[in-house]
C-alpha positions as CSV (number, residue, x, y, z in Angstrom):
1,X,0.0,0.0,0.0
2,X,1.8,3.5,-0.9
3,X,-0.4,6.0,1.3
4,X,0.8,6.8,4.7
5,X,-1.1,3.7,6.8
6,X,-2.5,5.5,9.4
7,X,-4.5,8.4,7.7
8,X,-7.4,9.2,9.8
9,X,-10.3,11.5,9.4
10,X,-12.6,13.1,11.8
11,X,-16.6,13.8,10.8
12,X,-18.0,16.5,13.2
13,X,-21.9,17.3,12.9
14,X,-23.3,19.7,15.0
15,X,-26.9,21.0,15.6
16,X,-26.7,24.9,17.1
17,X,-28.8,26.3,19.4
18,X,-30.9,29.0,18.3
19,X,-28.5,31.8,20.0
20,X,-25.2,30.4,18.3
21,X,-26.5,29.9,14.6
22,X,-25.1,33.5,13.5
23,X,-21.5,31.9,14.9
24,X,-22.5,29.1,13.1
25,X,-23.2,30.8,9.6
26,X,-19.4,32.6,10.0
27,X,-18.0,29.3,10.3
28,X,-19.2,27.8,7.1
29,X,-18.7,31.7,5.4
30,X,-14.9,31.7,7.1
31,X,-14.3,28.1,6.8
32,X,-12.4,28.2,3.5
33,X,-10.8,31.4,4.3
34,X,-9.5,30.7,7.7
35,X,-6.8,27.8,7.5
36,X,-6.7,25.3,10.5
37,X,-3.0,25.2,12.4
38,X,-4.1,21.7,13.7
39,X,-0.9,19.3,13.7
40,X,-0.7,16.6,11.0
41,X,-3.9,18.1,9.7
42,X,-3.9,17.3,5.6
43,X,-6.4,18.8,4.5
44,X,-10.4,19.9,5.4
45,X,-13.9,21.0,4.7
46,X,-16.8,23.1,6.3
47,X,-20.0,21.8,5.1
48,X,-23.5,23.3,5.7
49,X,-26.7,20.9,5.8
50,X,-30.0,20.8,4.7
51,X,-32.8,21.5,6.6
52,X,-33.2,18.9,9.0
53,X,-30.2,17.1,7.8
54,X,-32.0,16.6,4.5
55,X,-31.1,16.9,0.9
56,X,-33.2,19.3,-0.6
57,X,-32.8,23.2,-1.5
58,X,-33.7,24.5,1.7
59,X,-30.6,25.1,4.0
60,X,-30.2,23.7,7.4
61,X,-29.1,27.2,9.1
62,X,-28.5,25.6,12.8
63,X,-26.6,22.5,10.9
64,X,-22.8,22.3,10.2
65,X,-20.1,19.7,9.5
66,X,-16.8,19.5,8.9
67,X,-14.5,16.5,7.6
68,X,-11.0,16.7,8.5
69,X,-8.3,14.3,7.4
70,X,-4.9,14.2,9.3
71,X,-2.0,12.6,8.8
72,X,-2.3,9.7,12.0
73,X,-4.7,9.0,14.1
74,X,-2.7,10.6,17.5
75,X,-3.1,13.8,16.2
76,X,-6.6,13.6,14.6
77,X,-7.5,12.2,17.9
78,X,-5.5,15.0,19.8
79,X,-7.1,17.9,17.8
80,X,-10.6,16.3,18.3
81,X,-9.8,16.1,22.4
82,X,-8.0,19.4,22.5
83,X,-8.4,22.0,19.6
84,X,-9.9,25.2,20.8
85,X,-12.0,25.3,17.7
86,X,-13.7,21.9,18.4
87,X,-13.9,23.4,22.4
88,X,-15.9,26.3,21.1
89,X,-17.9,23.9,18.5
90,X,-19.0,21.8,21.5
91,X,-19.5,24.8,23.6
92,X,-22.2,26.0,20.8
93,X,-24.1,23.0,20.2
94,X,-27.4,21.3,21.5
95,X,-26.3,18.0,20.0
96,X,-22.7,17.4,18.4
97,X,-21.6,13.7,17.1
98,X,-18.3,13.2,15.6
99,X,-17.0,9.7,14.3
100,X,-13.1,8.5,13.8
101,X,-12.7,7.3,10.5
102,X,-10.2,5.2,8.1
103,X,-11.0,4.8,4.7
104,X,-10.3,1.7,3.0
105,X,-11.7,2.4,-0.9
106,X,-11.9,5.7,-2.2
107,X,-11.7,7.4,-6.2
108,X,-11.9,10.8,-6.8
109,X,-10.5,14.3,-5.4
110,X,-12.2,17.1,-3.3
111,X,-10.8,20.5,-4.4
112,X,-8.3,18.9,-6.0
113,X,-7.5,16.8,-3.1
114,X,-7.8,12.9,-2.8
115,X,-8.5,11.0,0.5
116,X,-5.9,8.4,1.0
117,X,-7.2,4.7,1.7
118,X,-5.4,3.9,5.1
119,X,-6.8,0.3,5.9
120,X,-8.3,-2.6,4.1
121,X,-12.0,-3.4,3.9
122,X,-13.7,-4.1,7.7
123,X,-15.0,-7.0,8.0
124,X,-17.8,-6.2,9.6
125,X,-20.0,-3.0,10.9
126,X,-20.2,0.3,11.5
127,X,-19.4,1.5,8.2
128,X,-19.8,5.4,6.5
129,X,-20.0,6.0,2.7
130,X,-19.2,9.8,1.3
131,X,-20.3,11.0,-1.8
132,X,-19.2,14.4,-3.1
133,X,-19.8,16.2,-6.1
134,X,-19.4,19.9,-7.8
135,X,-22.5,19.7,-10.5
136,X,-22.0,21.2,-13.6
137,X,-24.3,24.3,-14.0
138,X,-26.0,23.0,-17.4
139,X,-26.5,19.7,-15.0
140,X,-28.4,21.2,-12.2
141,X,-31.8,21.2,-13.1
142,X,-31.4,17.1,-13.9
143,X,-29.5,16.4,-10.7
144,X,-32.0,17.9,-8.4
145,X,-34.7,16.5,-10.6
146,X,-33.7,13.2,-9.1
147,X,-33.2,13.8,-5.6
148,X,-36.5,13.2,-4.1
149,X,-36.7,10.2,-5.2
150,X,-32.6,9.1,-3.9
151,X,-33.8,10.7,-0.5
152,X,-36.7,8.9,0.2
153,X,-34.8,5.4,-1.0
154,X,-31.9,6.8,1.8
155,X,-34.2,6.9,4.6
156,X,-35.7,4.2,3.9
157,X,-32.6,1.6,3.4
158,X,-32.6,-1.0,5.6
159,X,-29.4,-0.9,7.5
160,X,-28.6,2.7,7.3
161,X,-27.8,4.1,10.4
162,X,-27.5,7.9,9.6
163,X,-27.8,9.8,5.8
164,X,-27.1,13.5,6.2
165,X,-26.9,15.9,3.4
166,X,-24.0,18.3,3.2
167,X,-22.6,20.8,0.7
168,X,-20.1,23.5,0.6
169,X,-22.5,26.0,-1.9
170,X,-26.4,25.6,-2.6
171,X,-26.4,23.9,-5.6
172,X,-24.0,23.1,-7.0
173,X,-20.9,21.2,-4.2
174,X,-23.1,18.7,-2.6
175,X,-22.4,15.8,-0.8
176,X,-24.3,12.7,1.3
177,X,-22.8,11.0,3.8
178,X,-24.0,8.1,5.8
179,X,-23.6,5.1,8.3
180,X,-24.5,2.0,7.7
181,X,-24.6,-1.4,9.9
182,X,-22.6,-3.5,7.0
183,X,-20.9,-3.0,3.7
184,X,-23.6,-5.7,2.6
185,X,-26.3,-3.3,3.7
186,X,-24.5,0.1,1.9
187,X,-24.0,-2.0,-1.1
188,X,-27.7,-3.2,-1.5
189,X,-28.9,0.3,-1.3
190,X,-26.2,1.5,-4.1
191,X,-27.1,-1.3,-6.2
192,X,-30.8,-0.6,-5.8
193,X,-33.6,1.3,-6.9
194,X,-33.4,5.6,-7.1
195,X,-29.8,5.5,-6.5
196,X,-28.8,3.6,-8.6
197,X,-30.8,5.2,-11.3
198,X,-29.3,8.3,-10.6
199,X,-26.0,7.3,-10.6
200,X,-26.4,6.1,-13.8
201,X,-27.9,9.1,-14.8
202,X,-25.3,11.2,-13.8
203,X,-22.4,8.7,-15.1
204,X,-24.1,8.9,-18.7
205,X,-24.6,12.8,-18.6
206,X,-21.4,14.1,-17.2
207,X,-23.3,15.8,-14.1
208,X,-20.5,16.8,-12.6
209,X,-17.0,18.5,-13.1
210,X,-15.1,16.9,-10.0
211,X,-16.2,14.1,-7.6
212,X,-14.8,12.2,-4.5
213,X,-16.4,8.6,-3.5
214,X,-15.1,6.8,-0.1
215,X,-16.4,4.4,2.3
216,X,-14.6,4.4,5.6
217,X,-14.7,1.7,8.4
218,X,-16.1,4.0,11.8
219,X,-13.5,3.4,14.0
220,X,-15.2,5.1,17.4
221,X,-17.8,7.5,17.6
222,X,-18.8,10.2,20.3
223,X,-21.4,12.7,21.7
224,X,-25.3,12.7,20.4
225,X,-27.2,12.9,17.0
226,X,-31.2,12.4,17.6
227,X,-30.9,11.4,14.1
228,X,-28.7,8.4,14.7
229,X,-30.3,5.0,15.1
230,X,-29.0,2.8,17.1
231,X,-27.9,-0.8,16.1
């Protein structure tokens, strides 16, 4: 294996309370502005929601995310335990979940990065699947045409744990992200039904101009998420 073996990311997802979404919207405005000092950190992305977590137009304005992928576990794990900015993302939220993970298939780049595969495929559960895509402008119309259909499929997969939608810009730099109990479980929803459809969809019509597929095995997980069902 040529990437570094112990690349580890970190998902945060946090829910504000009402008083703190302003901080929250500065985040996701300053997130690409203001670069992280974290140690060992590679590379990282604020990500605003839809509402309620969804998929759809509307925005999620008391939702945020944030995927960051660091060079070894010891210092994604020391940023998540010590960082001041995850201290005042904590301090701010009514529910905050973040998940340790290490990707073991991924294609694709996100801003011109890729996310380095770090372990080989789990053999069993939790597992996460990210899906991330900038949509070509002449596409829009026919990607969002489809998901209603790719949402409702989601949250009704058996096996899935958590789907949340995420994005860097309305639009046009979307991404889904998700836990699942199994690979078999994530795989029969892929193969299946509105998803698939769309993915084929998108495959045949050039959608989109840059996109990063991964699935990660969730190597510990913390804090709450109403949203999360349980095993």
């Amino acid at each position: 294996m040529n990437n570094p073996p112990a690349v580890t990311s970190i998902l945060l997802l946090a829910r504000w309370r009402p008083a703190s979404v302003p901080w929250g919207l500065l985040r996701l405005v300053r997130g690409a502005l203001v670069p992280s000092r974290a140690k060992g950190l590679l590379w990282r992305q604020i990500l605003g929601s839809g509402h309620e977590g969804g998929f759809g137009l509307r925005p999620g304005w008391d939702r945020l995310g944030q995927l960051a992928v660091f060079a070894d576990r010891e210092q994604a794990r020391d940023w998540l335990e010590r960082d001041p900015e995850v201290q005042a993302w904590q301090a701010r939220a009514a529910e905050l979940l973040w998940l340790e993970l290490r990707a073991w298939q991924s294609r694709g780049e996100w801003a011109g990065q890729p996310l380095p595969v770090s372990i080989e495929a789990p053999p069993g559960g939790p597992v996460a699947a990210l899906t991330r895509a900038s949509i070509r402008l002449t596409q829009a119309r026919a990607f969002w045409a489809h998901s209603p259909a790719a949402e409702q499929a989601l949250e009704q997969a058996c096996g899935c744990r958590l789907a949340v939608g995420l994005g860097e810009a309305p639009l046009l730099r979307q991404a889904t992200f998700s836990v699942w109990d199994s690979v078999a479980a994530m795989d029969a929803y892929a193969r299946s039904g509105a998803h698939r459809t769309a993915a084929q969809n998108a495959w045949r019509d050039g959608y989109f101009s840059e996109t990063l597929f991964a699935r990660f095995a969730v190597i510990d997980q913390g804090g709450t998420w109403s949203d999360l069902r349980a095993a």
